[in-house]
LOGU-598398 format. One line per 8 residues: number of its first residue (from 0); their letters; for each residue x, y, z of C-alpha. Coordinates in steps of 0.05 Angstrom, whole numbers, plus 5000, padded with zeros to 4 digits. Layout:
BEGIN
NUM> a> X,Y,Z ~ ...;
This chain:
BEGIN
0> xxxxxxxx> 1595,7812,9180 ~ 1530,7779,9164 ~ 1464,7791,9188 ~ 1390,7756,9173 ~ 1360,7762,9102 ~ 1296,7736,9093 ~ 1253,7742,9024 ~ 1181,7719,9002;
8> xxxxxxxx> 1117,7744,8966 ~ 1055,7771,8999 ~ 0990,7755,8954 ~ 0939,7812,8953 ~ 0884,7780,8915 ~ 0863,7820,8860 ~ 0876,7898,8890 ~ 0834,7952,8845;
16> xxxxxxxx> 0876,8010,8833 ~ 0857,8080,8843 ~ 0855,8108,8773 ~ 0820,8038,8743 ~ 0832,7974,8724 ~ 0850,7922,8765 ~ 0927,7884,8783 ~ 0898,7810,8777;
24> xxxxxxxx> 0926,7757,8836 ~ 0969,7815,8854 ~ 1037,7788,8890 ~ 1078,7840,8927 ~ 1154,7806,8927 ~ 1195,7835,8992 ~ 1259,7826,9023 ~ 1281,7841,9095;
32> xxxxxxxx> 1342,7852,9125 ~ 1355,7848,9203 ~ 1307,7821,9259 ~ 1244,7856,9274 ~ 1247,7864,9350 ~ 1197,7850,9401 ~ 1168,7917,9405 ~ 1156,7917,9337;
40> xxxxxxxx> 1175,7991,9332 ~ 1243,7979,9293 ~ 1213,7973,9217 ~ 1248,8012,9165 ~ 1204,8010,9098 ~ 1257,8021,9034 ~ 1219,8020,8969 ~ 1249,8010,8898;
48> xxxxxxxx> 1268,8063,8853 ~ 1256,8063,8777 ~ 1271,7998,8755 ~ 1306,7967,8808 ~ 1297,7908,8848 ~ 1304,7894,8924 ~ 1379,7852,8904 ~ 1399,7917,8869;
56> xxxxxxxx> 1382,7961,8934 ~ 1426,7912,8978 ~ 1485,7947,8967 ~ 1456,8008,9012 ~ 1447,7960,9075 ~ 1506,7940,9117 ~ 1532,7949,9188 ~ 1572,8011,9161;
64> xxxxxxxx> 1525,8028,9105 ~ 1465,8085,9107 ~ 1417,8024,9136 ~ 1448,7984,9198 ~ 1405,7918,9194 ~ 1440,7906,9266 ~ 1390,7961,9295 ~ 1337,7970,9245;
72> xxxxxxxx> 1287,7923,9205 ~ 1282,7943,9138 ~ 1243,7912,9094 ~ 1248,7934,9016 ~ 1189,7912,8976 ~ 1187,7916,8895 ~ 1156,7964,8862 ~ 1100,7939,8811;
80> xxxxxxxx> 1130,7922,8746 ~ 1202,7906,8764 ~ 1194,7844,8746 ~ 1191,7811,8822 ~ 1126,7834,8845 ~ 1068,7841,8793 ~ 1087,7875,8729 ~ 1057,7891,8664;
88> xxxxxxxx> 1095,7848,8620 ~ 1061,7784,8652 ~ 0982,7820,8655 ~ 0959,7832,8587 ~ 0905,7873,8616 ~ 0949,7908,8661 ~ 0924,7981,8686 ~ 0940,8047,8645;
96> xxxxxxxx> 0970,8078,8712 ~ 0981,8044,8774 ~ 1005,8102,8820 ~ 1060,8109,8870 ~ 0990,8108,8920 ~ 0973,8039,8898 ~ 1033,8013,8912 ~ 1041,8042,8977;
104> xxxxxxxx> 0971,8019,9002 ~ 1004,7952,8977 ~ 1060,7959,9016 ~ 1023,7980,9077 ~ 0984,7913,9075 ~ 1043,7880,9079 ~ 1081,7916,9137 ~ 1014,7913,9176;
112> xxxxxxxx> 0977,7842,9151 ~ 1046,7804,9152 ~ 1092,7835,9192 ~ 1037,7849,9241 ~ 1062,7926,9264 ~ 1028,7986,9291 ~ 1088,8036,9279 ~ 1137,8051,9228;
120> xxxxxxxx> 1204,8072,9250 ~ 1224,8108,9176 ~ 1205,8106,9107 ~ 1275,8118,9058 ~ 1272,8128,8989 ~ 1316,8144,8930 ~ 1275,8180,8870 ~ 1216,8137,8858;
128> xxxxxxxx> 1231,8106,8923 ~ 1232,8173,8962 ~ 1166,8184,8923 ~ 1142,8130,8946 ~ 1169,8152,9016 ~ 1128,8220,9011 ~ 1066,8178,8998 ~ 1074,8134,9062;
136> xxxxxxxx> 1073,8199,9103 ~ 1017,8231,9071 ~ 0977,8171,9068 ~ 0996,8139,9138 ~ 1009,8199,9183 ~ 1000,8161,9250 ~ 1034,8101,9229 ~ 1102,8133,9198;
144> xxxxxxxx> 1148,8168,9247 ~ 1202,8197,9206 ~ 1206,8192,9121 ~ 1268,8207,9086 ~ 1263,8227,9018 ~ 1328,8223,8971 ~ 1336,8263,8908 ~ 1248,8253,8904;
152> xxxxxxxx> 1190,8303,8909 ~ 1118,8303,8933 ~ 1086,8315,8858 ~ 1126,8303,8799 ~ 1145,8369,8775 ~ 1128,8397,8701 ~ 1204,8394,8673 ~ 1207,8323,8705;
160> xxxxxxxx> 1153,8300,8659 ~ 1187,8328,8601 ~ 1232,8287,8618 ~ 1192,8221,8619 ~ 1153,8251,8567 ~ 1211,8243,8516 ~ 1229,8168,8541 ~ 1161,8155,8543;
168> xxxxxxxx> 1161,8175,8468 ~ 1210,8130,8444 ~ 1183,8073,8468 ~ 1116,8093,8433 ~ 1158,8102,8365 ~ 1184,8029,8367 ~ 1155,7986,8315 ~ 1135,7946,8364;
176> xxxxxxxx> 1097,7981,8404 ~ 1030,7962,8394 ~ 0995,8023,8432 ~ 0988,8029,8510 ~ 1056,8006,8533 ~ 1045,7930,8505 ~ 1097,7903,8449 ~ 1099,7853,8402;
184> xxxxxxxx> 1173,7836,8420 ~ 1227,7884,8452 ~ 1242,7939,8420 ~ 1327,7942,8422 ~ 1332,7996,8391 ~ 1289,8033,8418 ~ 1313,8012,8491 ~ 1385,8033,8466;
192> xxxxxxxx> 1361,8090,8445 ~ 1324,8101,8512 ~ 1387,8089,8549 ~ 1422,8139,8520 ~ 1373,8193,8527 ~ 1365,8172,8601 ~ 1450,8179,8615 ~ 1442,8250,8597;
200> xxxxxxxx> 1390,8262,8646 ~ 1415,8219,8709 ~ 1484,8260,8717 ~ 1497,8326,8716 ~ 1531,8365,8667 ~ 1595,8374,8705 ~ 1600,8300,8712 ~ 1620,8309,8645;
208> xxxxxxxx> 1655,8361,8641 ~ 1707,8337,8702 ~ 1707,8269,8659 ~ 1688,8222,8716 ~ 1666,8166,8673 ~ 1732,8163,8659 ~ 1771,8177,8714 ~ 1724,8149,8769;
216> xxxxxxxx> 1678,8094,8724 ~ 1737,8070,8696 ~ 1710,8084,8610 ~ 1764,8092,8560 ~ 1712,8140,8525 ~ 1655,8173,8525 ~ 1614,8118,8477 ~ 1639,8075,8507;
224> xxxxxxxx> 1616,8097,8567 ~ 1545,8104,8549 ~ 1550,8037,8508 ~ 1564,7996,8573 ~ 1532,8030,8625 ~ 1472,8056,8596 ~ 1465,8008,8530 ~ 1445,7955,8576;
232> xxxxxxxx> 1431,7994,8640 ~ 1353,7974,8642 ~ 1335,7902,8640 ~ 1274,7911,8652 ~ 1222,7893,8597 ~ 1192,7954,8554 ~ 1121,7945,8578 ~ 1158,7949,8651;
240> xxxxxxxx> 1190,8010,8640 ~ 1139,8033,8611 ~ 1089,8024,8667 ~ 1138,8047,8717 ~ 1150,8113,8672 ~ 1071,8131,8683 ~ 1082,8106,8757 ~ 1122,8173,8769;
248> xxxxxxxx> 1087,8212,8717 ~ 1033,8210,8749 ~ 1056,8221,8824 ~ 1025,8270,8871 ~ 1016,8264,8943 ~ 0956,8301,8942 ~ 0919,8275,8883 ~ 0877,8219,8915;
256> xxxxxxxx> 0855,8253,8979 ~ 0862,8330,8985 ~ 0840,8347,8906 ~ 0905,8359,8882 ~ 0921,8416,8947 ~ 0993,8402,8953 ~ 0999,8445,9006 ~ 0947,8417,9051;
264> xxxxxxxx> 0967,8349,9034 ~ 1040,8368,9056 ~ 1013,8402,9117 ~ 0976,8328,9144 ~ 1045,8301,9144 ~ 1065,8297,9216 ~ 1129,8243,9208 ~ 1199,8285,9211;
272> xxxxxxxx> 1224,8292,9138 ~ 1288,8300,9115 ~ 1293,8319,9046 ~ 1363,8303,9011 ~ 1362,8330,8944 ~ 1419,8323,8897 ~ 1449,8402,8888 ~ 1466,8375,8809;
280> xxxxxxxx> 1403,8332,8800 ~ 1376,8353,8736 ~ 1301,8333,8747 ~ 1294,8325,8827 ~ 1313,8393,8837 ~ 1325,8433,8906 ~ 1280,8484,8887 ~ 1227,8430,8888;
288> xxxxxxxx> 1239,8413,8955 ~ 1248,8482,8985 ~ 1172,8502,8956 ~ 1149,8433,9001 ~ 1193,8449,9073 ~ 1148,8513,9083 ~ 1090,8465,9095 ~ 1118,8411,9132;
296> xxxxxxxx> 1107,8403,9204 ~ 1182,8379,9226 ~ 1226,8378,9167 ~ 1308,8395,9145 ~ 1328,8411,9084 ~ 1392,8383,9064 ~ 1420,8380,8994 ~ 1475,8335,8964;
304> xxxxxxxx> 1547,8378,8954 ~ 1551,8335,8888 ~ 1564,8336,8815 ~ 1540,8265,8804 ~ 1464,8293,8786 ~ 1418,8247,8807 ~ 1470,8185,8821 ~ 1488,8234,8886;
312> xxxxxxxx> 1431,8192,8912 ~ 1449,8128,8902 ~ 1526,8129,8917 ~ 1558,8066,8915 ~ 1613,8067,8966 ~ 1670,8044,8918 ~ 1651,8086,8867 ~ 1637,8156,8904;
320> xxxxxxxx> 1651,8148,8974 ~ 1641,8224,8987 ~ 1572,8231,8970 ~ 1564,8158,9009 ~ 1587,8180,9075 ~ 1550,8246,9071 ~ 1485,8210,9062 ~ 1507,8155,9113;
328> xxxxxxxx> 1517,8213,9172 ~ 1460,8250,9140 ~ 1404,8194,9147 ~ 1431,8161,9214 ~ 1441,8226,9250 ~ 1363,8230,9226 ~ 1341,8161,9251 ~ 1376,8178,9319;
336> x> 1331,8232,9336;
């Protein structure tokens, strides 16, 4: 079964971002899947995790996937510095942090400027996505009605930047790194390096343990496992990954307009949230969600019964159908309510 796809790139002019600097001729690239109807109430926002594109979110989208484009409009823009939309491998000058904020505000021109609504039916995110998701809801209250946030949090927590601390690290020990996230050519093997790291952070110990990169992923071994997958897993360039790295660093819902109150900037949220954390996810963790439900108007707490870490959020049918249809019922019993 088919259904419309449309694509195209909204120009914002050059958009000054919150913590300095300016994105010059800023271009926001989007894709949409579905028809918008003619109450304009059927808009589904999906924004991009870490270094993904809206082609490599498609997969999510079907008739019998998590997103029916026969009932819902959902338009999936790109993230800054993926490499569709404005990125900081093509502006020299490119900011030192252009926040999940800035891209929603980006975003938001879009949905409202182009595709001329009043009312968003959902926000749905996976990790930097469902950051971005928590950001649409605190930022847009009245606008968003319900905000689904997948193996994400409201403010990256501490052991999360460790995390992007250490990747963040290599790519500053490359050779040719030049200082600020800019390069004097691609650093391979520090990107090889940075794959590897990253493979023992995206799944969960007992993904290892029960072997599933063999079993399931179809590896003869473990090397070459992280070799193939992970090796290459990022095509991105540096200063994009980079970038995107102090995106989610640097994420807070309440940082721009409640002085860093995370629970009062949680408590403005009036959109249902569901919040589907991954029970193995090694830097998403449940724990981080269950401090946030307290202060949330309308929200359910659901974790992922997974030992795919944080991949329980992004489940590709043919690879880990469980985890897919539990996050299929899970987000379209939400969007019936």
């Amino acid at each position: 079964m088919t259904w419309p796809v449309d694509r195209g790139v909204f120009e914002l002019g050059d958009l000054a971002v919150e913590r300095g600097g300016t994105i010059t001729d800023a271009r926001l690239s989007w894709q949409a899947h579905g028809t918008l109807n003619e109450a304009r109430d059927n808009l589904v926002v999906y924004p991009c995790s870490y270094g993904a594109t809206a082609d490599d979110l498609a997969w999510l989208i079907g008739p019998d996937g998590v997103l029916d484009p026969g009932r819902w409009f959902v338009v999936v823009p790109d993230m800054f510095s993926n490499g569709r939309s404005s990125s900081a491998s093509a502006q020299p000058d490119w900011p030192a942090v252009v926040t999940a904020a800035d891209n929603v505000r980006a975003q938001h021109r879009l949905v409202t400027e182009h595709f001329g609504v009043s009312t968003v039916a959902a926000v749905y995110g996976f990790s930097m996505g469902g950051i971005q998701a928590y950001h649409w809801a605190a930022l847009h209250p009245d606008l968003v009605q319900r905000a689904i946030v997948v193996c994400g949090s409201a403010r990256t927590a501490d052991h999360n930047k460790v995390f992007l601390s250490g990747l963040l690290r290599i790519l500053e020990a490359a050779p040719e790194h030049l200082g600020g996230g800019r390069f004097s050519a691609e650093p391979t093997a520090a990107l090889r390096a940075f794959g590897h790291v990253y493979a023992g952070w995206g799944l969960s110990q007992d993904f290892y343990r029960a072997g599933l990169y063999r079993t399931v992923l179809g590896a003869p071994d473990l090397e070459t496992y992280l070799v193939r997958d992970w090796e290459t897993g990022f095509p991105l360039p540096a200063a994009d990954l980079y970038a995107q790295a102090q995106t989610w660093v640097h994420a807070d819902i309440s940082a721009a307009e409640h002085d860093g109150d995370l629970p009062r900037a949680l408590e403005a949220i009036r959109a249902r949230v569901l919040l589907l954390p991954g029970e193995t996810d090694l830097y998403f963790r449940v724990a981080d969600n269950a401090a946030e439900l307290p202060h949330l108007a309308d929200a359910e707490l659901r974790p992922i019964p997974s030992i795919w870490g944080h991949r329980a959020g992004a489940p590709h049918p043919d690879a880990n159908a469980d985890d897919h249809a539990f996050l299929r019922a899970a987000v379209r019993e939400w969007l019936d309510r």
